[in-house]
mmCIF file as Biopython writes it, N, C-alpha, C and O atoms, coordinates in Angstrom:
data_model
#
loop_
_atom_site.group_PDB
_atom_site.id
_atom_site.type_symbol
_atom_site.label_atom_id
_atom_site.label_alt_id
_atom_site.label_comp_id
_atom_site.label_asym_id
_atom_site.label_entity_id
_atom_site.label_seq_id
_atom_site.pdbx_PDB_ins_code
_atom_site.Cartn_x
_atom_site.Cartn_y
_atom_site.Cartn_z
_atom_site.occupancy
_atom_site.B_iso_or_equiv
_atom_site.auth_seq_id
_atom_site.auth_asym_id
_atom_site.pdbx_PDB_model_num
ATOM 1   N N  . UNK A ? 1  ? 0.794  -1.189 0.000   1.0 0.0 1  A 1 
ATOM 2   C CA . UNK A ? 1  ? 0.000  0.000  0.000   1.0 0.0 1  A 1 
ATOM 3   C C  . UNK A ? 1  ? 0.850  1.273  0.000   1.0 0.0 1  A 1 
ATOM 4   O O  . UNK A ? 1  ? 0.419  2.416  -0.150  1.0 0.0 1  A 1 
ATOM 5   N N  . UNK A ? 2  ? 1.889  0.973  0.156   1.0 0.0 2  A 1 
ATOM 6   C CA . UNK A ? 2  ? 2.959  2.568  0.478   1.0 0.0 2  A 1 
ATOM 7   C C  . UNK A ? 2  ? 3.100  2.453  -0.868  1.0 0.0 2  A 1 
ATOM 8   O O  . UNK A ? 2  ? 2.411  3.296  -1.443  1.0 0.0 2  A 1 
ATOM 9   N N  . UNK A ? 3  ? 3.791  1.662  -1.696  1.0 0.0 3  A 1 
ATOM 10  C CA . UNK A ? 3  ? 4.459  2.293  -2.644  1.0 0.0 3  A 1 
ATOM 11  C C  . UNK A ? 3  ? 3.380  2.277  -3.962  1.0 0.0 3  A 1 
ATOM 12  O O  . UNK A ? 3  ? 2.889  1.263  -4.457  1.0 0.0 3  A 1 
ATOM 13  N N  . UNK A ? 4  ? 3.148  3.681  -4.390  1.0 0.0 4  A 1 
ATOM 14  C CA . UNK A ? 4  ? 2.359  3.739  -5.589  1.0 0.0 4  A 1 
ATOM 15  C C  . UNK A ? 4  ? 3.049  4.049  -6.863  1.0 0.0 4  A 1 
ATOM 16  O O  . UNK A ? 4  ? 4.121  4.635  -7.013  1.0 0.0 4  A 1 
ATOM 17  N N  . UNK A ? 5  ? 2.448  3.677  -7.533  1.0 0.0 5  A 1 
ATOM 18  C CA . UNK A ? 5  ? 3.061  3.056  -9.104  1.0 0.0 5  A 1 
ATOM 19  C C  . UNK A ? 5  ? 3.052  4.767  -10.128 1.0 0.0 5  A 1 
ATOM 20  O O  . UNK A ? 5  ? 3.348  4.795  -11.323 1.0 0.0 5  A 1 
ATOM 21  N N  . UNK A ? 6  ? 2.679  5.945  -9.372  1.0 0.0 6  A 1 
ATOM 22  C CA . UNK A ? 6  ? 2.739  7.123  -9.758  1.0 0.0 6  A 1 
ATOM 23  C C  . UNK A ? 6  ? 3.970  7.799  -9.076  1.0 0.0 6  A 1 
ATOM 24  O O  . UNK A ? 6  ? 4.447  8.869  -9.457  1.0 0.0 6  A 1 
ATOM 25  N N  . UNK A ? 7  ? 4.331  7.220  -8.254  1.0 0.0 7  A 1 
ATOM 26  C CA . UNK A ? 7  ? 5.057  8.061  -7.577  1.0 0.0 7  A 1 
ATOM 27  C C  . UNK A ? 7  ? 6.482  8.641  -7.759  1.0 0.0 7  A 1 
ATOM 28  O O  . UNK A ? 7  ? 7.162  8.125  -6.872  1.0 0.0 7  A 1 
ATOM 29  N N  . UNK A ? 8  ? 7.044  9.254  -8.303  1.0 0.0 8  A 1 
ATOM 30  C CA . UNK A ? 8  ? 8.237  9.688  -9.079  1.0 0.0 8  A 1 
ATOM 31  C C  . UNK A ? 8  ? 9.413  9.239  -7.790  1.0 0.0 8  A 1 
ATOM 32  O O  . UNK A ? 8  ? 9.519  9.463  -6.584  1.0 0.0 8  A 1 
ATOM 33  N N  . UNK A ? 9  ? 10.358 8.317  -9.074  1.0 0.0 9  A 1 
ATOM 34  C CA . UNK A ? 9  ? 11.788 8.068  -7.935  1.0 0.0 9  A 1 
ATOM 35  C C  . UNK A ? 9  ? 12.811 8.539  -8.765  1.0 0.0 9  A 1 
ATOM 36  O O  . UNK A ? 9  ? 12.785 9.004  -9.905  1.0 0.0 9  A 1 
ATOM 37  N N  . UNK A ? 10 ? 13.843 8.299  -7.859  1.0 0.0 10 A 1 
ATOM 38  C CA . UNK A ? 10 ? 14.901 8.905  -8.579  1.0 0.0 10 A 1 
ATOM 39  C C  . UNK A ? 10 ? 15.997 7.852  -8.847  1.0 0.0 10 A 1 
ATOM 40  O O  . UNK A ? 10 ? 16.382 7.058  -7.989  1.0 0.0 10 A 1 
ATOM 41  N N  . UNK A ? 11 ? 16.592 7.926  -10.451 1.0 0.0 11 A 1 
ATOM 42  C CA . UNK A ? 11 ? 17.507 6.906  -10.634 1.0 0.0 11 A 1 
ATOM 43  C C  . UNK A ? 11 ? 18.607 7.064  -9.636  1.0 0.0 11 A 1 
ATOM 44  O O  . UNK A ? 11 ? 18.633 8.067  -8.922  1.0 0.0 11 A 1 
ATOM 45  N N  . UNK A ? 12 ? 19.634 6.011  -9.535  1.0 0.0 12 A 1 
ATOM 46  C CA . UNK A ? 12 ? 20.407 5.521  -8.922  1.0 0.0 12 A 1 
ATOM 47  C C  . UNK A ? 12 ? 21.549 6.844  -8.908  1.0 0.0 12 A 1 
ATOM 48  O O  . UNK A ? 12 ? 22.057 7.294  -7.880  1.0 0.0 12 A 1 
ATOM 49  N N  . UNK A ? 13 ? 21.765 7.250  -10.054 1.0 0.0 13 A 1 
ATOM 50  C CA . UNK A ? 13 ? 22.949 8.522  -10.284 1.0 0.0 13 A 1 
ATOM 51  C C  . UNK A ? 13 ? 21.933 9.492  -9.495  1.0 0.0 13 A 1 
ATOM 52  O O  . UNK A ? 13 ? 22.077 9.577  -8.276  1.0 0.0 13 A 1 
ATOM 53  N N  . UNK A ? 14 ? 21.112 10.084 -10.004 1.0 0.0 14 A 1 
ATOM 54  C CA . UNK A ? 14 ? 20.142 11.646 -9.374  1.0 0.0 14 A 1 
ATOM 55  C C  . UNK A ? 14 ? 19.932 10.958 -8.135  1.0 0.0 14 A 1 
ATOM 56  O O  . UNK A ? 14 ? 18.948 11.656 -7.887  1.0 0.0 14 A 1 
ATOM 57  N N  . UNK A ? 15 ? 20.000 10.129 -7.046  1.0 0.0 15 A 1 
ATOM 58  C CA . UNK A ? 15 ? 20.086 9.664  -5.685  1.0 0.0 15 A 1 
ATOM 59  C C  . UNK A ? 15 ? 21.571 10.043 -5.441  1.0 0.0 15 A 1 
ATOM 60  O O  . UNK A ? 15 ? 22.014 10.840 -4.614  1.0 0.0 15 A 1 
ATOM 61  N N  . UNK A ? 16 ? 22.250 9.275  -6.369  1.0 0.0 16 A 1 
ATOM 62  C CA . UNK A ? 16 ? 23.564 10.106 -5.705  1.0 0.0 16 A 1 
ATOM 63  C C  . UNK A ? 16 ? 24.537 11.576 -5.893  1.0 0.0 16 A 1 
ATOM 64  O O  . UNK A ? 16 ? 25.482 12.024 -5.244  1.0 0.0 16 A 1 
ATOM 65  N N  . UNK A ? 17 ? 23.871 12.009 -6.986  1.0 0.0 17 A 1 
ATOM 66  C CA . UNK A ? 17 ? 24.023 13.525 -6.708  1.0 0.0 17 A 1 
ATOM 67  C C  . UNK A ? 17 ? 23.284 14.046 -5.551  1.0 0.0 17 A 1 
ATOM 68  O O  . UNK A ? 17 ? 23.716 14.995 -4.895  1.0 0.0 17 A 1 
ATOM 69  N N  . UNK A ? 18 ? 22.067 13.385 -5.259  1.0 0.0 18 A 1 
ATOM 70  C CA . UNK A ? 18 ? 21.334 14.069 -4.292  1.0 0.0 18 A 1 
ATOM 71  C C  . UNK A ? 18 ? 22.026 14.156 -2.908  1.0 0.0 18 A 1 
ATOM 72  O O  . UNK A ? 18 ? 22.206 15.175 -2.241  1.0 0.0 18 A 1 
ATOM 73  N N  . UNK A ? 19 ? 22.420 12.731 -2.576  1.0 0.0 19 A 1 
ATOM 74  C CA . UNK A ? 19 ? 23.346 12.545 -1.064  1.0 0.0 19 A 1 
ATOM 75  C C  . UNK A ? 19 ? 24.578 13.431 -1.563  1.0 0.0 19 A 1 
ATOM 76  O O  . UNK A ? 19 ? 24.821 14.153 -0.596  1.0 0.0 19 A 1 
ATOM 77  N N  . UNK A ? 20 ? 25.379 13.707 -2.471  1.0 0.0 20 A 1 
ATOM 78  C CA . UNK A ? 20 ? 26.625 14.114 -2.207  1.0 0.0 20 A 1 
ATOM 79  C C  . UNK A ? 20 ? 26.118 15.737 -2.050  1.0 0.0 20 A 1 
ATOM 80  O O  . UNK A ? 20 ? 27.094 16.453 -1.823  1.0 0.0 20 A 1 
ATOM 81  N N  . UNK A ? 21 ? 25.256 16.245 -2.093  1.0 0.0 21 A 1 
ATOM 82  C CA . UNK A ? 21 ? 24.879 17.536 -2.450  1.0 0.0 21 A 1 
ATOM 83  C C  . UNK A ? 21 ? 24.488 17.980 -0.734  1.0 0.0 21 A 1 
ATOM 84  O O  . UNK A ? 21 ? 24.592 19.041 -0.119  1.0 0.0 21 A 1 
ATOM 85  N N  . UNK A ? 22 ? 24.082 16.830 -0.412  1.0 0.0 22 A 1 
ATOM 86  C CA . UNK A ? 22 ? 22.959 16.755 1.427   1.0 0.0 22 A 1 
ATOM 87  C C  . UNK A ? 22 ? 24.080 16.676 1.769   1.0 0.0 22 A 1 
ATOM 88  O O  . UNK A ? 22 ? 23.946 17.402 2.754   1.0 0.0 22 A 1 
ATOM 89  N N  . UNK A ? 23 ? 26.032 16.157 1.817   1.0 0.0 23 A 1 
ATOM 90  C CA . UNK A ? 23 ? 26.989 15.901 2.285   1.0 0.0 23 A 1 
ATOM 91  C C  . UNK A ? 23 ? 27.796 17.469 2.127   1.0 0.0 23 A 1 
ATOM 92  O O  . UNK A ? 23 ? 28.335 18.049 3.069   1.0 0.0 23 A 1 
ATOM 93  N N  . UNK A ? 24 ? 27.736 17.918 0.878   1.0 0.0 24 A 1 
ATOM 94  C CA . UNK A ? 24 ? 28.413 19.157 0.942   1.0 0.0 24 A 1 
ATOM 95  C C  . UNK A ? 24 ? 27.041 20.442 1.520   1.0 0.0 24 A 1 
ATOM 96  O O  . UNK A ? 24 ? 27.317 21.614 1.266   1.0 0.0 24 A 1 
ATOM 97  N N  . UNK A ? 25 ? 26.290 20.294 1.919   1.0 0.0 25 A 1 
ATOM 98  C CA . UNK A ? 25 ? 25.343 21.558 2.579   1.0 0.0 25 A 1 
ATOM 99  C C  . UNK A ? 25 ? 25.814 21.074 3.702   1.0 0.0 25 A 1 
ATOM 100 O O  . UNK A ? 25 ? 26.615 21.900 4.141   1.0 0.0 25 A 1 
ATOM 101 N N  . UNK A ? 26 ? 25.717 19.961 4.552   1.0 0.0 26 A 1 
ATOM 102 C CA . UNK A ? 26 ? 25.873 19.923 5.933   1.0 0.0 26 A 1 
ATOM 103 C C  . UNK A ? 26 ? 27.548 20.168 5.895   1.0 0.0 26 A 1 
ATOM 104 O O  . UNK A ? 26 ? 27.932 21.083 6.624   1.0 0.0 26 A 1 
ATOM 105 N N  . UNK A ? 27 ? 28.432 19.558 5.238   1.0 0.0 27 A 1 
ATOM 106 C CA . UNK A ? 27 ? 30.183 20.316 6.200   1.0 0.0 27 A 1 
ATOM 107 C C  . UNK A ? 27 ? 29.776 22.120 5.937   1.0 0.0 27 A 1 
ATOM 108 O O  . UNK A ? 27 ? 29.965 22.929 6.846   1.0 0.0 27 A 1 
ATOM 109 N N  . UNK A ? 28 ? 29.232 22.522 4.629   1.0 0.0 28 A 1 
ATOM 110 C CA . UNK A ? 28 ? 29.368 24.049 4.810   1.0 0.0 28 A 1 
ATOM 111 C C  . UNK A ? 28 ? 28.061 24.200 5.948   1.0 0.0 28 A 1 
ATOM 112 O O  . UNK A ? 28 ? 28.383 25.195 6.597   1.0 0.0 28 A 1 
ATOM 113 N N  . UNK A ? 29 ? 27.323 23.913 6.257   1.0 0.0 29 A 1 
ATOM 114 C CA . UNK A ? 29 ? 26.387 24.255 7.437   1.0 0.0 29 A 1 
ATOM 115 C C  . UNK A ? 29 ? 27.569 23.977 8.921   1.0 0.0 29 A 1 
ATOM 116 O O  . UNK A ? 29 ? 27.496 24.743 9.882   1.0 0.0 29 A 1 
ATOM 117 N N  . UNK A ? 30 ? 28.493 22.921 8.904   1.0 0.0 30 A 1 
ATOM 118 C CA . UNK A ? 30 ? 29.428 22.814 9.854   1.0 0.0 30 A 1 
ATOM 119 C C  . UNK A ? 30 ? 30.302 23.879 10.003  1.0 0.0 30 A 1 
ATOM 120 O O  . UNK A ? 30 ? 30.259 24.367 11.132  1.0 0.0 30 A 1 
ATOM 121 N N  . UNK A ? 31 ? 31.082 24.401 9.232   1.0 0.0 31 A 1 
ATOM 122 C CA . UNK A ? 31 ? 31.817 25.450 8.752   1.0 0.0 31 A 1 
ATOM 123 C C  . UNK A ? 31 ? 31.677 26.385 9.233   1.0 0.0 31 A 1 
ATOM 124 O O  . UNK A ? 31 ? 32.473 26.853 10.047  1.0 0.0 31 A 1 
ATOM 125 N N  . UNK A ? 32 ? 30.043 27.221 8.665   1.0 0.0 32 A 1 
ATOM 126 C CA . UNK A ? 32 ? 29.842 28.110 9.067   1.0 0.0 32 A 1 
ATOM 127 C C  . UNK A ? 32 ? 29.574 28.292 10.550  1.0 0.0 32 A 1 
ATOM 128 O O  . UNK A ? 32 ? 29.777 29.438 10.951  1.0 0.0 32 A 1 
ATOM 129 N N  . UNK A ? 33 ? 29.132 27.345 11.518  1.0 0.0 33 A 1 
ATOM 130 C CA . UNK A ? 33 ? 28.933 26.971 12.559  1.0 0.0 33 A 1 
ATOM 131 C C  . UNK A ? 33 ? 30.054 27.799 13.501  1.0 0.0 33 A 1 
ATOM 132 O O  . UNK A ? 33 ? 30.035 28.695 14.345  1.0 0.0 33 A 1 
ATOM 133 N N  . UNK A ? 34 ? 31.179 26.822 12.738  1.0 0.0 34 A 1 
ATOM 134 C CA . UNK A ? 34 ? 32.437 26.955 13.341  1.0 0.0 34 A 1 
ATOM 135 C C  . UNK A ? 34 ? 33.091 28.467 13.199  1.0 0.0 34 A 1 
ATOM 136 O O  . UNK A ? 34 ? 33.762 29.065 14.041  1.0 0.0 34 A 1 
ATOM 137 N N  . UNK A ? 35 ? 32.790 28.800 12.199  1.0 0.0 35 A 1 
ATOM 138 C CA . UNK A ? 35 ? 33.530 30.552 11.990  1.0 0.0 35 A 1 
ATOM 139 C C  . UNK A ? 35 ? 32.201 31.663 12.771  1.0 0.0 35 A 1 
ATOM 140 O O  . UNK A ? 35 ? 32.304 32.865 13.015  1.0 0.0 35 A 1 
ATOM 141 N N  . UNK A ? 36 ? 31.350 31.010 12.947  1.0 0.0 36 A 1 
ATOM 142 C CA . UNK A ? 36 ? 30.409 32.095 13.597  1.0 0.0 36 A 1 
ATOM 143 C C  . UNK A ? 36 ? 30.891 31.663 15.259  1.0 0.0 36 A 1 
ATOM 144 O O  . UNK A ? 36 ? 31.087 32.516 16.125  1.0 0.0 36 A 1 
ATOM 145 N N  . UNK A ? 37 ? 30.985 30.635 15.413  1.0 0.0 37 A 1 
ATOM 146 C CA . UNK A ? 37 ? 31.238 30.816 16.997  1.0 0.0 37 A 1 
ATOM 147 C C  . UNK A ? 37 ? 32.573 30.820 17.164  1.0 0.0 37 A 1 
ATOM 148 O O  . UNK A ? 37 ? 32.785 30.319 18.269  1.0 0.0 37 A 1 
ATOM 149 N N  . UNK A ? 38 ? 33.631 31.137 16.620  1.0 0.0 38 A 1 
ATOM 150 C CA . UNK A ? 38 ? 34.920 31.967 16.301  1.0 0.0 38 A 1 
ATOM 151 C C  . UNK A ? 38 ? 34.463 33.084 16.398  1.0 0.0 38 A 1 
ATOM 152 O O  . UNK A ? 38 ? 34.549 33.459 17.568  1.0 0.0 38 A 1 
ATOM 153 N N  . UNK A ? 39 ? 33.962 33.903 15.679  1.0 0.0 39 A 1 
ATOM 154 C CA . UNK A ? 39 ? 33.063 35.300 15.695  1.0 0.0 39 A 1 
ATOM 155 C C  . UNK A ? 39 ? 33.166 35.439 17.136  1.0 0.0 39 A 1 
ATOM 156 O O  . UNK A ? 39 ? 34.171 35.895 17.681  1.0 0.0 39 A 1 
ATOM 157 N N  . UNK A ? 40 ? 32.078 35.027 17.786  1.0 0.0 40 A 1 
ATOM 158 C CA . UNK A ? 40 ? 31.463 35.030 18.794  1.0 0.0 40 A 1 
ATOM 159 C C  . UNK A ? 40 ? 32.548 35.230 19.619  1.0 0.0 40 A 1 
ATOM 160 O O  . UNK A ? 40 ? 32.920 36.392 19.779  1.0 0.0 40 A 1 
ATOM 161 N N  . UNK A ? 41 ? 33.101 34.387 20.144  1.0 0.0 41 A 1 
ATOM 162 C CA . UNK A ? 41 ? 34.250 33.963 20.801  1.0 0.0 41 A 1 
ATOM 163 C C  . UNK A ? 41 ? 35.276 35.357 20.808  1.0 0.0 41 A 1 
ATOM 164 O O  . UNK A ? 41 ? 35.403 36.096 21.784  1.0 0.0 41 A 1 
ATOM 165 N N  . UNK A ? 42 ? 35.840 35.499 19.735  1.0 0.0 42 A 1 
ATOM 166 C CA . UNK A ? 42 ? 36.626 37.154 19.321  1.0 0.0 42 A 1 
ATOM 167 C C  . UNK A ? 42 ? 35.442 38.224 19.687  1.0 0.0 42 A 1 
ATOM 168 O O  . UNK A ? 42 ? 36.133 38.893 20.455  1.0 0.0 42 A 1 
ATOM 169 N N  . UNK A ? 43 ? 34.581 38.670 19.701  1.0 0.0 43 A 1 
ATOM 170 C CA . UNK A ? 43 ? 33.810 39.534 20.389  1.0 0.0 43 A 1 
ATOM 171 C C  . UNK A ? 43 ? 33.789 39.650 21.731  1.0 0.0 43 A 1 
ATOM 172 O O  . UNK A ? 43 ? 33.702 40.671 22.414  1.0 0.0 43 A 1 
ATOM 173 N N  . UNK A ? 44 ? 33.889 38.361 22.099  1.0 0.0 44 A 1 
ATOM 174 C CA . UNK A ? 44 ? 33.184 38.703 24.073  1.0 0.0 44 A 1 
ATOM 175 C C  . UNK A ? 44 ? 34.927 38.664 24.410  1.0 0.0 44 A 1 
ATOM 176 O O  . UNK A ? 44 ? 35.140 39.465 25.320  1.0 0.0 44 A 1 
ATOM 177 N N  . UNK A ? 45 ? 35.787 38.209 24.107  1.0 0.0 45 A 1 
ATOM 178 C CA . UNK A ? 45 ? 36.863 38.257 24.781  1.0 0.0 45 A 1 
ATOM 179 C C  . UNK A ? 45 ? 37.462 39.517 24.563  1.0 0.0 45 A 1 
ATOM 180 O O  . UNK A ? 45 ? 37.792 39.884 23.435  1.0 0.0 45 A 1 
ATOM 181 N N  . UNK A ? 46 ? 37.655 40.339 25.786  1.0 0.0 46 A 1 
ATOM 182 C CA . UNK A ? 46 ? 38.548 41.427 26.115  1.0 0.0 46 A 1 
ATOM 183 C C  . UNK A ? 46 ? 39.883 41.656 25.087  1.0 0.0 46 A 1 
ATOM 184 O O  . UNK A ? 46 ? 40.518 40.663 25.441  1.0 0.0 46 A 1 
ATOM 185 N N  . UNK A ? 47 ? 40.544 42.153 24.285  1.0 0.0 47 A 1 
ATOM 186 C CA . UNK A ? 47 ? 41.612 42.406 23.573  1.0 0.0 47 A 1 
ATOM 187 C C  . UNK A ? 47 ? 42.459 42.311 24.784  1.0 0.0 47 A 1 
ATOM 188 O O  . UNK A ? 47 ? 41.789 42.545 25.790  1.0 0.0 47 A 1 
ATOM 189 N N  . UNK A ? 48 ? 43.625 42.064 25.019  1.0 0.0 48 A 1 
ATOM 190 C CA . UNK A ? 48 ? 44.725 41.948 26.549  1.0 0.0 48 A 1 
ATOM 191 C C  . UNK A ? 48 ? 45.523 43.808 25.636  1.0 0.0 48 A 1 
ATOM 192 O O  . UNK A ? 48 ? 45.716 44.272 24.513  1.0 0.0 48 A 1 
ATOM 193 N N  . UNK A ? 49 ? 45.666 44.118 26.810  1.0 0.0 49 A 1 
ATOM 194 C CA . UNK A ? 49 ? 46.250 45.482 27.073  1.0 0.0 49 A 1 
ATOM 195 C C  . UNK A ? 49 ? 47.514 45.379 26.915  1.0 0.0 49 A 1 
ATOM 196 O O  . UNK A ? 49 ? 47.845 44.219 27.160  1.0 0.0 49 A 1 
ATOM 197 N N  . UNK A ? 50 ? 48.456 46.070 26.604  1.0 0.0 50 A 1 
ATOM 198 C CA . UNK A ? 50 ? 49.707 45.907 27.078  1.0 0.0 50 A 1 
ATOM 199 C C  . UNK A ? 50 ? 50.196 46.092 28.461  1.0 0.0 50 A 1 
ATOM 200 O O  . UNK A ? 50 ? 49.478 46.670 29.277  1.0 0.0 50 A 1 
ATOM 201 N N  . UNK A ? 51 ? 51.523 45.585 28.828  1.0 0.0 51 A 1 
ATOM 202 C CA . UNK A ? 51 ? 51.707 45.657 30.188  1.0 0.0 51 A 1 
ATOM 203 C C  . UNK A ? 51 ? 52.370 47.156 30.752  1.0 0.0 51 A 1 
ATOM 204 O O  . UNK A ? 51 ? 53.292 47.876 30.368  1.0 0.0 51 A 1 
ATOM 205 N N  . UNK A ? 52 ? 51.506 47.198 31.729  1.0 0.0 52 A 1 
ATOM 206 C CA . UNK A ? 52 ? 51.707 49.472 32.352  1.0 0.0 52 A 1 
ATOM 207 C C  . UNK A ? 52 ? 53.320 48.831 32.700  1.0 0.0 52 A 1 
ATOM 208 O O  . UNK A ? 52 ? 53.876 47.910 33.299  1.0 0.0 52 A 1 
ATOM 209 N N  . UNK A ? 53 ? 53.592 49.990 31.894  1.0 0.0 53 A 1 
ATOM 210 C CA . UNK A ? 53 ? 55.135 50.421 32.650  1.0 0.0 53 A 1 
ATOM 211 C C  . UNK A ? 53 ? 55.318 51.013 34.335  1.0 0.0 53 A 1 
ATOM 212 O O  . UNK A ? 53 ? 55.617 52.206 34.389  1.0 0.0 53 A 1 
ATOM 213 N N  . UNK A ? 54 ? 55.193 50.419 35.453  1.0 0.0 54 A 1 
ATOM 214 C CA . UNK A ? 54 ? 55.188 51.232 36.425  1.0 0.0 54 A 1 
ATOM 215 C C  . UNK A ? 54 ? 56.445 51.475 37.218  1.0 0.0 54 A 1 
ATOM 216 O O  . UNK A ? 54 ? 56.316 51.753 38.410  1.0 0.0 54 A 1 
ATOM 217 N N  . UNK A ? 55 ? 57.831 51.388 36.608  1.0 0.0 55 A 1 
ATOM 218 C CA . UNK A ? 55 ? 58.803 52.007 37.410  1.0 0.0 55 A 1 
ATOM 219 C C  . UNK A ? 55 ? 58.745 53.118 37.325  1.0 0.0 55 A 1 
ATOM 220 O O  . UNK A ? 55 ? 59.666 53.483 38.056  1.0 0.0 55 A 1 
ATOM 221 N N  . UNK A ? 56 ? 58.051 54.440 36.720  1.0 0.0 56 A 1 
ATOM 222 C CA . UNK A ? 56 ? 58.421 55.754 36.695  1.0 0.0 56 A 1 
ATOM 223 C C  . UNK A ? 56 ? 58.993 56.424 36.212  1.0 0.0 56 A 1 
ATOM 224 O O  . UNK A ? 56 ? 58.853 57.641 36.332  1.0 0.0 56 A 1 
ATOM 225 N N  . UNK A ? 57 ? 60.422 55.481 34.997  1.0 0.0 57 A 1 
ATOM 226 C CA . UNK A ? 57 ? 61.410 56.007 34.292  1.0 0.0 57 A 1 
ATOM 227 C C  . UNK A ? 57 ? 60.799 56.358 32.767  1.0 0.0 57 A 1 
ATOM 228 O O  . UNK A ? 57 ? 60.287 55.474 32.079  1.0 0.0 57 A 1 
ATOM 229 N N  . UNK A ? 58 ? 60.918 57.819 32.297  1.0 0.0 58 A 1 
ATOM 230 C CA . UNK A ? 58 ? 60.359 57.914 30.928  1.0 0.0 58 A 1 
ATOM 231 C C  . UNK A ? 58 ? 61.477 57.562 30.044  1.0 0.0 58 A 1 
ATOM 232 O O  . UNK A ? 58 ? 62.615 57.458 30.502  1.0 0.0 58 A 1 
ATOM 233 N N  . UNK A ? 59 ? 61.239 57.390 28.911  1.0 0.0 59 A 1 
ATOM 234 C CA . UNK A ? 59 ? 62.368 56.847 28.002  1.0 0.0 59 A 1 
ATOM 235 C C  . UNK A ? 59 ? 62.312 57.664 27.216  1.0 0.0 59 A 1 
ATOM 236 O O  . UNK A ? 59 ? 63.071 57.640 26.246  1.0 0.0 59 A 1 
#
């Protein structure tokens, strides 16, 4: 009863363009993942200061 005799499939090649296509959206969906919470990460963290000179001697 599931499978009806109208129902459009896809040959064996257009199945596997299809998975390699579902394989390259998800690493670039990974990717971007990864450079946005890089982003993220470089935003909330403080830049480090340089270190105060405090002996008093000007140069």
């Amino acid at each position: 009863m599931t499978d009806r005799p109208d129902t459009p499939r896809l040959t064996d090649r257009a199945e596997a363009a299809r998975l390699a296509r579902l394989e390259r959206e998800a690493e670039a969906l990974r990717a971007n993942l990864r450079r946005r919470k890089q982003q993220s990460r470089a935003r909330t963290t403080p830049p480090e200061a340089p270190p105060q000179d405090t002996s008093g001697n000007e140069a």
